[in-house]
Structures are given as structure tokens and as C-alpha cells.
N, C-alpha and C positions, 0 to 999 in steps of 0.2 A: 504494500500500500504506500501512496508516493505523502511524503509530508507535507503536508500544508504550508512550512515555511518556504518549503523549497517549491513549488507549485508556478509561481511566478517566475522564477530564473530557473534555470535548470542548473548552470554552471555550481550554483550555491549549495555547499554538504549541504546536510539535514542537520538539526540543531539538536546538538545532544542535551539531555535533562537529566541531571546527576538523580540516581535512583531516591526514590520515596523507602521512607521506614513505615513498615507494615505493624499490624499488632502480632502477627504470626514471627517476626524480628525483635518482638521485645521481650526482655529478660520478663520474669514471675511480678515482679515487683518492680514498676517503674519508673524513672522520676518525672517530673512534672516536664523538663524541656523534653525528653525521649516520650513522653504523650503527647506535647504536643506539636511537634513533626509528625508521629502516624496519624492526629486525628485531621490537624488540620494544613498537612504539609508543612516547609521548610520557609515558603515564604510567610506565612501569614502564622507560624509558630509562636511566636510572641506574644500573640494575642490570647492565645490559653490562659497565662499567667493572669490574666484579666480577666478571666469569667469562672475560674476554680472556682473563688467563693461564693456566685451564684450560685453554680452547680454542686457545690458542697450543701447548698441550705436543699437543694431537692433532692440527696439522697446519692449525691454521689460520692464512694467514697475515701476517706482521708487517707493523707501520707502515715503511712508506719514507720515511724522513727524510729523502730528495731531492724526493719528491713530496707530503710533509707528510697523508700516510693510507695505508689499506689497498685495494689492488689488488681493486674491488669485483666484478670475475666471480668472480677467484680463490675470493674469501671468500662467493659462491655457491655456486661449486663445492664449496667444502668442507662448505657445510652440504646440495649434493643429495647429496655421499657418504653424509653421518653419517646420513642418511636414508634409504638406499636407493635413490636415485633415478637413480644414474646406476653404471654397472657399467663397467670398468676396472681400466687397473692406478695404482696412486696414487702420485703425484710423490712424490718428497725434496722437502721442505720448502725451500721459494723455488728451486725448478727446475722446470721445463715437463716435460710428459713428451714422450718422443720418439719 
């Protein structure tokens, strides 16, 4: 499939895009810049750090200061909630459901 960038000129490579961090790339226990490059890419990473504590009051959850990040299913899990994507009943905040 021919790139977009290059579509106009031919003569011009195709623009390389250094690889994105997946969550299937992140370690058990994440930190907050390594989430958010997967959640919300490299360029607009930054902006994580600004909406944590939103998303902390709806259930997302906190850094483990024993395991120096956040519990990266967990914090799957809370965004297939905030999506719709998974139907249940929803934990207290840093308790399993049972």
C-alpha cells in the first residue's frame, strides 16, 4: 500500500514513524509516562499527567508505591468499563471483585 506522504512525489521515501508502545509492551506494573505513550501515543503523552487525577476520582486505579506504577490490566479494565466494553458489576476502588 503506497503512503500517503509519498503519494504526491514519488521520488520522496515514505516517512518513517518510530514504533508506538502497546499495552501488550508494558511491564505488570506501569509508570505513568510508559501509560501514557500506549494510551495516548508519544506525541500527545504529556497530557496523561493531566487527566490521572480525573480518572483516579472515576475509578481508575493508583500508582503502587511498592511496585513503582499502575496495575496495567486493572487500568484496562477501567478504561473497557468507561467504554462499554465489558458489562459487570464494578470493584471498590483497589479491591478485586468477588
Amino acid at each position: 500500500m503506497e503512503d500517503l506522504a509519498s503519494a504526491g512525489n514519488p521520488s520522496s521515501p515514505p516517512k518513517k514513524r518510530r514504533p508506538g508502545l502497546t499495552f501488550a509492551d508494558l511491564p505488570l506494573f506501569a509508570t505513568d509516562a510508559e501509560l501514557g505513550v500506549a494510551l495516548l501515543g508519544r506525541a500527545r503523552a504529556a497530557l496523561w499527567n493531566r487527566l490521572v487525577q480525573s480518572f483516579e476520582r472515576e475509578g481508575l486505579p493508583k500508582n503502587d508505591p511498592l511496585m513503582g506504577g499502575r496495575y496495567v490490566p486493572a487500568v484496562k479494565a477501567f478504561f473497557d468499563r468507561q467504554y462499554g466494553l465489558t458489562s459487570g458489576v464494578r470493584a471498590a476502588s483497589g479491591h478485586p471483585a468477588r
